[in-house]
GUPA-501225 format. One line per 8 residues: number of its first residue (from 0); their letters; for each residue z, x, y of N, C-alpha, C. Coordinates in pm, whole numbers, plus 50000, padded with zeros to 5 digits. Last residue first. Example, Ala and Ser with C-alpha at 12.3 -4.5 7.8 and 13.67 -1.06 7.14 Angstrom:
2
1	SA	50708 51285 49775 50714 51367 49894 50787 51290 50003 ~ 50780 51319 49431 50780 51230 49550 50780 51320 49670 .
//
This chain:
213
212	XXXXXXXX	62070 04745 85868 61930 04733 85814 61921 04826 85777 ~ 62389 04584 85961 62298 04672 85906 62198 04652 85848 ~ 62398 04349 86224 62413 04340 86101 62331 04454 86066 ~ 62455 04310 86489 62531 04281 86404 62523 04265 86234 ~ 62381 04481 86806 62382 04501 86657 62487 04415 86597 ~ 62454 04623 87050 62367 04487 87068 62360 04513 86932 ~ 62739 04836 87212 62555 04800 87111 62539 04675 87047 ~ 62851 04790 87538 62795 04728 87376 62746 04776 87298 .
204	XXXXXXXX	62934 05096 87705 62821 04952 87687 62838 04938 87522 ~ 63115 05317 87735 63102 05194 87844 63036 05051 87774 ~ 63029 05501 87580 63159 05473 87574 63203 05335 87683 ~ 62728 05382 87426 62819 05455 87476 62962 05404 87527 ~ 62689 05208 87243 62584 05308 87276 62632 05393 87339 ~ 62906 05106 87016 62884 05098 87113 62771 05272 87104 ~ 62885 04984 86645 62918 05072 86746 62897 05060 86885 ~ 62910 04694 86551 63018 04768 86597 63027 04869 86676 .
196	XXXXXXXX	62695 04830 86276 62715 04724 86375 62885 04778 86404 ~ 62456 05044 86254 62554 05043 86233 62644 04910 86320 ~ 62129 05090 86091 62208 05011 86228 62343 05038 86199 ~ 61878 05262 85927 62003 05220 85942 62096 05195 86082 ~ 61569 05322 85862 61653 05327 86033 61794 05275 85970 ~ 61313 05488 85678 61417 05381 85707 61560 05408 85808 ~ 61042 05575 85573 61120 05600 85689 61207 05443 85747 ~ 60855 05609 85291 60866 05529 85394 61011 05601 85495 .
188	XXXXXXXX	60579 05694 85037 60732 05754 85152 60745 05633 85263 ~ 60552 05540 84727 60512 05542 84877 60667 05623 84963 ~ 60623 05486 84473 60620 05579 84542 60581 05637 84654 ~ 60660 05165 84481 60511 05192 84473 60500 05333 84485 ~ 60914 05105 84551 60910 05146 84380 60768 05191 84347 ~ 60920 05380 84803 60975 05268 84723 60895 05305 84616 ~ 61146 05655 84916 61037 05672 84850 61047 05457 84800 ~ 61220 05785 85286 61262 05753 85114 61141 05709 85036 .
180	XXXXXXXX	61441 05958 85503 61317 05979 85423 61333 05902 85302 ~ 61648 05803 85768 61595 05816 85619 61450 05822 85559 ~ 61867 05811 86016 61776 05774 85984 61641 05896 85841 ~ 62183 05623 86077 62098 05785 86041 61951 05695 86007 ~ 62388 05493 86360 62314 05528 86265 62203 05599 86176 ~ 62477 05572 86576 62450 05456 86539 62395 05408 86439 ~ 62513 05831 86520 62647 05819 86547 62600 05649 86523 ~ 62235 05999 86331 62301 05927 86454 62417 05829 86459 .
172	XXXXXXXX	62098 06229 86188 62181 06171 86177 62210 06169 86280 ~ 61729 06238 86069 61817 06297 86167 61963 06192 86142 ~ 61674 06248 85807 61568 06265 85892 61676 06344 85991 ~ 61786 06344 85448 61832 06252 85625 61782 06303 85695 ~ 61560 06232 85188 61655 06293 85256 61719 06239 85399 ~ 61543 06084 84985 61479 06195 84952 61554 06279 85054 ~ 61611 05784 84770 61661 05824 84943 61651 06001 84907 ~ 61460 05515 84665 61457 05635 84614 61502 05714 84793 .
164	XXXXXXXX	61516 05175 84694 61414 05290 84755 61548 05402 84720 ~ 61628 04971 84580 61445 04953 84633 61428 05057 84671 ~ 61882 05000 84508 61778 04967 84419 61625 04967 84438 ~ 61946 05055 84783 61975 05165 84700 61891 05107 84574 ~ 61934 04765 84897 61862 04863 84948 61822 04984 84815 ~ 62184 04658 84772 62012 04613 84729 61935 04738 84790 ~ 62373 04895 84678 62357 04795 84740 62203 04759 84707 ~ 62562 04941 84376 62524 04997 84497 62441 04909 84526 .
156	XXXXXXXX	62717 04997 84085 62652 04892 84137 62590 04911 84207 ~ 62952 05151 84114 62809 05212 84015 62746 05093 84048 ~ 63180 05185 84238 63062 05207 84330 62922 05244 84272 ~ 63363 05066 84052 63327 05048 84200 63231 05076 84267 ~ 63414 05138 83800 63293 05097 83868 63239 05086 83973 ~ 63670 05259 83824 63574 05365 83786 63385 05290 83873 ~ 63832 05238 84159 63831 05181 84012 63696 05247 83976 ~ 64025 05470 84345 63905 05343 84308 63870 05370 84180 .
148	XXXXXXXX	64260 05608 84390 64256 05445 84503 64191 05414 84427 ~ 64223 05885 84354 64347 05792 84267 64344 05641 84239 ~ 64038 06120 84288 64030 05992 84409 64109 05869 84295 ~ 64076 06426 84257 64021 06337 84173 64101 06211 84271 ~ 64032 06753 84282 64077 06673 84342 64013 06536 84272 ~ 63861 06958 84227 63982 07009 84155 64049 06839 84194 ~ 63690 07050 84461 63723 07076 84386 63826 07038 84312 ~ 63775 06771 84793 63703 06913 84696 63732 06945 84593 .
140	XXXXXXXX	63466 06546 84829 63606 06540 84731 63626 06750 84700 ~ 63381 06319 85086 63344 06443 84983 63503 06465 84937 ~ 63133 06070 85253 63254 06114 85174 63247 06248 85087 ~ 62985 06242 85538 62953 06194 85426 63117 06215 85338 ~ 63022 06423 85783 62947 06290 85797 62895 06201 85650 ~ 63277 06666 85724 63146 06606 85685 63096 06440 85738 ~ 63387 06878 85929 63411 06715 85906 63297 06670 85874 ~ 63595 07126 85859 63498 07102 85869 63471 06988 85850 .
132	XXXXXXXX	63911 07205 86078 63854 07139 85981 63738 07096 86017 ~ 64027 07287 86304 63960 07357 86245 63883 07319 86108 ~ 64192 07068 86374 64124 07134 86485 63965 07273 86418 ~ 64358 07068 86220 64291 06958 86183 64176 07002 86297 ~ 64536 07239 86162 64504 07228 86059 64348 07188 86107 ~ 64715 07140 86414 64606 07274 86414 64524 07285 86314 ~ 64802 06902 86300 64674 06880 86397 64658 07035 86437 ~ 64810 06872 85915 64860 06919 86044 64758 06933 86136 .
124	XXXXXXXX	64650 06719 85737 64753 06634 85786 64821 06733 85910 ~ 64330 06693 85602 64451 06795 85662 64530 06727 85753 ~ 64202 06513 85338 64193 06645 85445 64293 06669 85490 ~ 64012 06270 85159 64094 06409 85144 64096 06524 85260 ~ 64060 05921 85313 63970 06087 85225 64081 06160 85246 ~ 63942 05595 85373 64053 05736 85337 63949 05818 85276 ~ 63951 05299 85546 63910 05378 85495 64001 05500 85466 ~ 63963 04906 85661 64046 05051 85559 63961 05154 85529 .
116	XXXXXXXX	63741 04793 85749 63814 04815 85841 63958 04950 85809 ~ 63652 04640 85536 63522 04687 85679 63641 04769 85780 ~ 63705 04638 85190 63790 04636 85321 63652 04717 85431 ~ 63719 04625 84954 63566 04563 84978 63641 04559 85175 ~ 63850 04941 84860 63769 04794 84819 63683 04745 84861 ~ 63838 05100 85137 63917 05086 85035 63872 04941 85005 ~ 63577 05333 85176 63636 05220 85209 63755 05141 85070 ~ 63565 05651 85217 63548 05580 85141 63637 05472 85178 .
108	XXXXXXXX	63455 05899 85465 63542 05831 85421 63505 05733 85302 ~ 63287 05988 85705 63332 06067 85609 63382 05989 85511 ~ 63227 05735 85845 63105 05748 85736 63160 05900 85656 ~ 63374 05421 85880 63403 05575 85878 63298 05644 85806 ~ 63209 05149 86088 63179 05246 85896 63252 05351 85974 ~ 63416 04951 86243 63351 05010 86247 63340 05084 86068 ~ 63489 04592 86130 63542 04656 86190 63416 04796 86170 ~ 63659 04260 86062 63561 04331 86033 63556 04456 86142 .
100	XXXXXXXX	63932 04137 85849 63892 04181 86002 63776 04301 85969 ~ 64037 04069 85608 63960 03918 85733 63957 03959 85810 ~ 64243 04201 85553 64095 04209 85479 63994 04123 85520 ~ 64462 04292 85676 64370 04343 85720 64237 04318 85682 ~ 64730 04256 85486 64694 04205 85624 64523 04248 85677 ~ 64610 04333 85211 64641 04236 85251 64650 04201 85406 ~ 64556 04635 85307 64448 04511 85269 64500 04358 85278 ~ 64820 04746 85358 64705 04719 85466 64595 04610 85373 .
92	XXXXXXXX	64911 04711 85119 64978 04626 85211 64880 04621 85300 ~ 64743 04912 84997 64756 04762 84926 64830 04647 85064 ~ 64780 05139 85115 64672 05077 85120 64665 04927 85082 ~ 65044 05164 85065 65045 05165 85148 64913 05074 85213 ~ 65056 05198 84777 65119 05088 84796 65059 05062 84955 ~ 64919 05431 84759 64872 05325 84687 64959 05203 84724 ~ 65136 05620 84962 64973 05587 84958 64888 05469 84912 ~ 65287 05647 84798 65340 05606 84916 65193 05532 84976 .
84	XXXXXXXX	65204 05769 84530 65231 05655 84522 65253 05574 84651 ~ 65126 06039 84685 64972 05969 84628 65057 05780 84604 ~ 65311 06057 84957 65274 06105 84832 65185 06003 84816 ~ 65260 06049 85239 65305 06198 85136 65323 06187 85038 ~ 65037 05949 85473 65119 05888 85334 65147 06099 85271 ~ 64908 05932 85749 64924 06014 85652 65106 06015 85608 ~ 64680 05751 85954 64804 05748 85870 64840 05840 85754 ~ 64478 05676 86231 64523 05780 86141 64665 05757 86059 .
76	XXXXXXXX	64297 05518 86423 64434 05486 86372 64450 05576 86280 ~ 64037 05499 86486 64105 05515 86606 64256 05482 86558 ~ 63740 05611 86380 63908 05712 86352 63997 05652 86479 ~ 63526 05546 86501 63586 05452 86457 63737 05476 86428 ~ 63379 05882 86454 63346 05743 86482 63425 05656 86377 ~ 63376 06112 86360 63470 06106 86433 63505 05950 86451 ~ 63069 06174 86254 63158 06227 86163 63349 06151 86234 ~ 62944 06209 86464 62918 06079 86375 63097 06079 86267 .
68	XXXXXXXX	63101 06309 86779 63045 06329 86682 63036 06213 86583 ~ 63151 06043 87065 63166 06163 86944 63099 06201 86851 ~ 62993 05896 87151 63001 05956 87262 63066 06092 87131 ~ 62919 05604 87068 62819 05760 86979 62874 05859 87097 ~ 63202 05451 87028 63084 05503 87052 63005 05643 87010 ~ 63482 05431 86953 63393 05302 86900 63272 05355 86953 ~ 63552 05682 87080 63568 05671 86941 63522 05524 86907 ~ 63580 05511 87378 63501 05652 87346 63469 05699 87177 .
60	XXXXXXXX	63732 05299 87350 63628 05309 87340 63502 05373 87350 ~ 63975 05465 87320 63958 05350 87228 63788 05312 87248 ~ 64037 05617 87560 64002 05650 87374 63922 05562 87306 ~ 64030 05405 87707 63886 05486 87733 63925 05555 87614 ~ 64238 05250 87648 64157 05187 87652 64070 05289 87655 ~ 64482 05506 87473 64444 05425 87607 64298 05392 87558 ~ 64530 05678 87237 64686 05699 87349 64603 05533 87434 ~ 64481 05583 86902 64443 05637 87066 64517 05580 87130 .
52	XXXXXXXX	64745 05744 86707 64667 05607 86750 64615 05661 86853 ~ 64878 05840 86400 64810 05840 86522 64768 05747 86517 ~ 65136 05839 86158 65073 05778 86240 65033 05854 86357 ~ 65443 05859 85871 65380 05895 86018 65253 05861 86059 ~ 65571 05591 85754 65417 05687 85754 65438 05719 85879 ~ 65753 05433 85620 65823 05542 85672 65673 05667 85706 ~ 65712 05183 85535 65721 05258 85442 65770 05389 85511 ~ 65737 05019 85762 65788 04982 85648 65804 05065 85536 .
44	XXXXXXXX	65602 05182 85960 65732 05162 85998 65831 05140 85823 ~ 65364 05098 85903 65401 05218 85872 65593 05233 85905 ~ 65343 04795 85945 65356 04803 85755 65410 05012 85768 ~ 65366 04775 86204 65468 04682 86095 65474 04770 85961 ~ 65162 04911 86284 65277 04987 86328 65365 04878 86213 ~ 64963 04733 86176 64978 04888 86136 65097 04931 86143 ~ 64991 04551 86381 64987 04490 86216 65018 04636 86127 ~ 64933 04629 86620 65091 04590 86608 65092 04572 86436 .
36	XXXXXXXX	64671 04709 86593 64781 04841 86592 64906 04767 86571 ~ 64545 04459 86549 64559 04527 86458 64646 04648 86465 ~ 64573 04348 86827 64672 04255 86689 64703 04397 86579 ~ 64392 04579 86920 64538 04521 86975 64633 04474 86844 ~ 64121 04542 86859 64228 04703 86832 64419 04661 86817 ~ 63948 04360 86853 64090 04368 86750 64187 04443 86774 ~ 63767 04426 87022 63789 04358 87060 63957 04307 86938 ~ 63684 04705 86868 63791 04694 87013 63834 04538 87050 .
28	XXXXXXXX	63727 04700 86515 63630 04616 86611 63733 04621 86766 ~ 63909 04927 86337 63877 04744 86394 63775 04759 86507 ~ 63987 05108 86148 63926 05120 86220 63809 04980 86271 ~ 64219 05375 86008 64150 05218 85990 64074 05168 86145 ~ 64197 05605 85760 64177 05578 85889 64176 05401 85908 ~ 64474 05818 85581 64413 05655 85577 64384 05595 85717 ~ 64451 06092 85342 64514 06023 85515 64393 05895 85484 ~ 64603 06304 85118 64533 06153 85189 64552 06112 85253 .
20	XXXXXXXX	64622 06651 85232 64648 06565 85159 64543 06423 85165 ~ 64713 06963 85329 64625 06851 85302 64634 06789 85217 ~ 64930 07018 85452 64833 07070 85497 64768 06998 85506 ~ 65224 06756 85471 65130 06847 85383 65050 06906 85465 ~ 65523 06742 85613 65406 06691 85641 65314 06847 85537 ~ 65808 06516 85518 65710 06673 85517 65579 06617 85515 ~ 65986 06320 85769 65891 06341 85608 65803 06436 85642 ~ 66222 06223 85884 66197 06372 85859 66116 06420 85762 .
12	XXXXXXXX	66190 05925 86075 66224 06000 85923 66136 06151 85912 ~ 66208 05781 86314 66211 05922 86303 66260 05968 86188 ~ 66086 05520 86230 66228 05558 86176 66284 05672 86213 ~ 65723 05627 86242 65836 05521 86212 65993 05594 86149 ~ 65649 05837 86476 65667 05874 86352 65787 05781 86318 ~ 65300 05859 86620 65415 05777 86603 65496 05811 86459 ~ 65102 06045 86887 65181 06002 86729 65267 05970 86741 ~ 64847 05942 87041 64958 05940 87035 64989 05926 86937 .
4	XXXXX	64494 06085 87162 64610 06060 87033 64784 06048 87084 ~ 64368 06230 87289 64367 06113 87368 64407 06041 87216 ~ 64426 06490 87236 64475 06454 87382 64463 06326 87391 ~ 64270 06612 87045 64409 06545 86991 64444 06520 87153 ~ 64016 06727 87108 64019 06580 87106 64159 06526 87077 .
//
């Protein structure tokens, strides 16, 4: 899949590239892609981030569809920061430009704040590295590794859903969204569908969705 990637390396600065480290996907709505790569290329340029992007229009909307794996969906901007401080500033500038644009779920990933369109995780910054990397469809941290970006509470709250139903397991997982064994507060099993808005059904057509269920 690195064929329909172009890297950009602002300044041609000679920055070491880690195995693995934090990389920062971001990932707009196609009808954004545009404003938003010129808004990216500004702030990586500014700090000196090397960068992928999809090379052309049929990347771009092959990765807004279930045409990839779940795990792949939306990755249509890659940024890998070299150090953890290059990083925290880096994310901060993207939120500011970026926090009024709604955009696809990275579902490996953790969203930065309350951002539809910033996401990051822990993985591998060289593209043989990256060819062989196992890509969970769920955020994950390995061993030993502790997540610098979010504040302790952040995510002890969780959404209304997560208060009404007990989640037992994942039926099947779909690029439009997964679908869920769960229990409500009557311990009843029920079977819940999650939508993903944004995605396309395929790499050609819409998906007709704007709001998760």
């Amino acid at each position: 899949m690195s064929n329909i990637f172009e890297f950009i390396k602002p300044n041609k600065l000679d920055v070491e590239i880690k195995g693995k480290f934090w990389k920062v996907h971001i990932s707009p709505k196609i009808e954004d892609f545009e404003i938003v790569k010129k808004i990216v290329h500004k702030i990586a340029t500014e700090f000196g981030v090397t960068y992928k992007r999809v090379v052309d229009r049929d990347a771009l909307y092959l990765l807004s569809s279930v045409g990839v794996p779940v795990s792949q969906i939306g990755k249509l901007i890659t940024l890998y920061p070299s150090t953890v401080s290059i990083a925290k500033n880096l994310l901060n500038r993207l939120y500011d430009e970026l926090k009024y644009y709604d955009g696809i779920e990275v579902v490996s990933d953790r969203p930065y704040r309350d951002s539809k369109v910033i996401w990051y995780r822990y993985g591998t910054h060289t593209p043989l590295d990256a060819e062989k990397e196992e890509r969970k469809p769920y955020f994950f941290l390995p061993e030993n590794i502790t997540d610098p970006f979010v504040s302790e509470d952040q995510f002890l709250t969780g959404s209304i859903i997560q208060k009404q139903y007990r989640f037992i397991k994942i039926l099947r997982r779909k690029g439009e969204g997964n679908i869920y064994l769960a229990k409500n507060k009557k311990d009843e099993l029920v079977v819940i569908k999650e939508v993903r808005k944004n995605v396309y059904i395929s790499p050609n057509i819409k998906k007709d969705c704007t709001e998760g269920i």
